[in-house]
C-alpha positions as a Markdown table, in Angstrom:
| # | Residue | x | y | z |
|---|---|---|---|---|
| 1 | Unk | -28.5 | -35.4 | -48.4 |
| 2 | Unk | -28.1 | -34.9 | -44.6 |
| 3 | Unk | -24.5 | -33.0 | -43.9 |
| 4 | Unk | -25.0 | -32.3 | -40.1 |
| 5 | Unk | -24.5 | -34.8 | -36.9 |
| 6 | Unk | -27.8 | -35.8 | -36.0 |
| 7 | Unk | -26.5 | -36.9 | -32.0 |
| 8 | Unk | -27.4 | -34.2 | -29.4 |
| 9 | Unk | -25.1 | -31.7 | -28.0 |
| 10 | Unk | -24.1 | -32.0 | -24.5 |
| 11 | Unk | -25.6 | -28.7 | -22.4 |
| 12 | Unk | -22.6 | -26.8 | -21.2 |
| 13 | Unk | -25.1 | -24.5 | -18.9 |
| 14 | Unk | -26.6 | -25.4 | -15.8 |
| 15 | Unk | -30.3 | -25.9 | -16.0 |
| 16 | Unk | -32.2 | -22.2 | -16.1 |
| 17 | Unk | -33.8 | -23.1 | -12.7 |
| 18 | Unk | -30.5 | -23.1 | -11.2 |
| 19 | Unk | -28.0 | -20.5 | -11.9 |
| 20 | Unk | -26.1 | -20.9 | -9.1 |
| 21 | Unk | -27.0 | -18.1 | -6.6 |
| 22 | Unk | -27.4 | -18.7 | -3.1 |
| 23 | Unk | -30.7 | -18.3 | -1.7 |
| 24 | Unk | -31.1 | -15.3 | 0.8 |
| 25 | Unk | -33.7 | -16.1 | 3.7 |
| 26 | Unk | -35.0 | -12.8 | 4.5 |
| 27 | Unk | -31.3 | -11.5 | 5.0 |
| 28 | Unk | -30.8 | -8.5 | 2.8 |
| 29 | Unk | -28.3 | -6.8 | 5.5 |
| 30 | Unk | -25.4 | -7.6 | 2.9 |
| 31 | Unk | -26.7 | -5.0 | 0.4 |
| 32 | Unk | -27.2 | -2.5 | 3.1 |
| 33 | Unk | -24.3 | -0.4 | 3.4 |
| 34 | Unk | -23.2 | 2.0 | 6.3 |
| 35 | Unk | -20.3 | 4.2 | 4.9 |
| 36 | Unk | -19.9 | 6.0 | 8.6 |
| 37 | Unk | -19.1 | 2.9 | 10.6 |
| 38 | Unk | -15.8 | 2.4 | 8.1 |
| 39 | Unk | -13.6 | 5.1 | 9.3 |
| 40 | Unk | -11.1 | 2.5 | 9.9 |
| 41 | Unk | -11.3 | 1.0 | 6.2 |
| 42 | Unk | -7.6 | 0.3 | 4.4 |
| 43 | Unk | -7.9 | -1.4 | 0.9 |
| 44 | Unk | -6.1 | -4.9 | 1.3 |
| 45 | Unk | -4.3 | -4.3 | -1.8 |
| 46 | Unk | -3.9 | -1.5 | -4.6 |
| 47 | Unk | -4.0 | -3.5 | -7.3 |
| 48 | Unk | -4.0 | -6.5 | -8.6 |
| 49 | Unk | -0.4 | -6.8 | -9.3 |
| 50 | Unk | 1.3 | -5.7 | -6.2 |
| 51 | Unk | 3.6 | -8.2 | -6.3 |
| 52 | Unk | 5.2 | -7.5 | -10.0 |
| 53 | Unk | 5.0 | -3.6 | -9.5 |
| 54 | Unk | 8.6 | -3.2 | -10.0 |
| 55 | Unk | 9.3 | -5.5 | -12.4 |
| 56 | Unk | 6.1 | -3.8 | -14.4 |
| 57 | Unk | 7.9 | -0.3 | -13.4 |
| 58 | Unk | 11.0 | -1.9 | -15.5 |
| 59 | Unk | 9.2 | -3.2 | -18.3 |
| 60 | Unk | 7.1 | -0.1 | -19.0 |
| 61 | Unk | 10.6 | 2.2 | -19.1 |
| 62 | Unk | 11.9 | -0.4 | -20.9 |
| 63 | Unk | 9.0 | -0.5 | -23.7 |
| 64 | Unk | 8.9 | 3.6 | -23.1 |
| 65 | Unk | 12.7 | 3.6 | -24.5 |
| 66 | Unk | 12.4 | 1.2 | -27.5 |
| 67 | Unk | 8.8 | 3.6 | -28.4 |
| 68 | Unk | 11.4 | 7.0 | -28.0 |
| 69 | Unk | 13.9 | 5.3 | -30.1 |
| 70 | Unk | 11.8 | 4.1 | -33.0 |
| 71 | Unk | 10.6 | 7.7 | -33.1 |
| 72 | Unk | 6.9 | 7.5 | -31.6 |
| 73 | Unk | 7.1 | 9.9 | -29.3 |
| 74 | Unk | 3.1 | 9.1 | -28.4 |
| 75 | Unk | 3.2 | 5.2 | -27.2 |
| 76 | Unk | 6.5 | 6.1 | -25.5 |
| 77 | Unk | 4.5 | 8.6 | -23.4 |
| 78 | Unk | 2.0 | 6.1 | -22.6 |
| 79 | Unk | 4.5 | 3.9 | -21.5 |
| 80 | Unk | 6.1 | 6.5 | -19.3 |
| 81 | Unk | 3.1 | 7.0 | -17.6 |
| 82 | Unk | 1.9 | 2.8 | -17.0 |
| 83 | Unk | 5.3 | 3.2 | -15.6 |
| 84 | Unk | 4.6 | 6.3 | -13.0 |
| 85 | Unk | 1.5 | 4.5 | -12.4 |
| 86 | Unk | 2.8 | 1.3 | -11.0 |
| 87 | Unk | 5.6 | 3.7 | -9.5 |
| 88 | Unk | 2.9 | 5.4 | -7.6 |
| 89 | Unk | 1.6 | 1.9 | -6.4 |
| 90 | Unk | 4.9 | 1.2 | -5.0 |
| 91 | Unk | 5.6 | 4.3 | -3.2 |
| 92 | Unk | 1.8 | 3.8 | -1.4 |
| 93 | Unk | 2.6 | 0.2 | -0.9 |
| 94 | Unk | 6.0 | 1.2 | 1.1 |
| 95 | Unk | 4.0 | 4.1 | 3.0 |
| 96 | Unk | 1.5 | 1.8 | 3.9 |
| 97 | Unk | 4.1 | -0.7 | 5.2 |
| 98 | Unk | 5.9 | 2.1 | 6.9 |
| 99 | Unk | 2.8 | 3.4 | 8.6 |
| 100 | Unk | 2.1 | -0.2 | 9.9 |
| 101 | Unk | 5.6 | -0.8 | 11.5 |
| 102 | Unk | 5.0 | 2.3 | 13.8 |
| 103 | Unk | 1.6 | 1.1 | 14.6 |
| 104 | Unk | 3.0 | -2.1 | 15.4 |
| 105 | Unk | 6.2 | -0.7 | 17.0 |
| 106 | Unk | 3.8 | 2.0 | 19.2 |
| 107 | Unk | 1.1 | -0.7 | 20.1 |
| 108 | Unk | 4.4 | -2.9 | 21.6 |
| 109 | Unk | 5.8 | 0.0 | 23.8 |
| 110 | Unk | 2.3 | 0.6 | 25.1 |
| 111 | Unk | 2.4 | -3.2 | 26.2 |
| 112 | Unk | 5.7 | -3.2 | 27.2 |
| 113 | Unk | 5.0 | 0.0 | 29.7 |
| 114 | Unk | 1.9 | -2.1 | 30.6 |
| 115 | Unk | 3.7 | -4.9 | 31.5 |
| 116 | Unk | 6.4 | -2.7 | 33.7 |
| 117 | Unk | 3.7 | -1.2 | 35.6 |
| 118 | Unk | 2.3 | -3.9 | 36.7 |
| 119 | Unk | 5.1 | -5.7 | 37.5 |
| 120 | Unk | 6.2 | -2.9 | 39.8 |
């Protein structure tokens, strides 16, 4: 007695010819780093949540307090320090925002004193 389906399973994977890379035409330059040319390099964002960092800030005290309570005074430290973590992430978030605004505000006086100059 046959117990299996004898129709053929549909192939979830591309064919093995294909895998979906590009093909590169003799330019490797991508792979080719140059660390001294990036003195100007910021990270676009410090982590993936950015976004939720306080309310992740919240939940880890929050979880950190229920952990203290019920007596694990392990997890609760854990907690605590997801918590500083994502604490740290907002404090570098607000320095780097900071840090922008007097680049911003410096780069419009030097325009501004440009603009008087030649006006004058």
């Amino acid at each position: 007695m046959n117990n299996y389906k004898s129709h053929h399973k549909r192939n979830r994977f591309r064919h093995n010819g294909d895998r979906g890379f590009k093909k590169r035409n003799g330019d490797s330059s991508k792979f080719v780093s140059d660390f001294s040319s990036n003195s100007n390099y910021y990270r676009k964002s410090t982590s993936r949540n950015n976004h939720n960092a306080s309310k992740l800030v919240e939940k880890y005290n929050n979880l950190a307090r229920e952990a203290l309570s019920n007596g694990d005074k392990i997890l609760s430290e854990n907690y605590f320090q997801h918590a500083d973590h994502f604490a740290r992430i907002l404090s570098e978030k607000e320095n780097f925002k900071i840090a922008k605004e007097k680049e911003n505000n410096k780069q419009n006086i030097e325009l501004e004193s440009e603009k008087i100059e030649v006006s004058s």
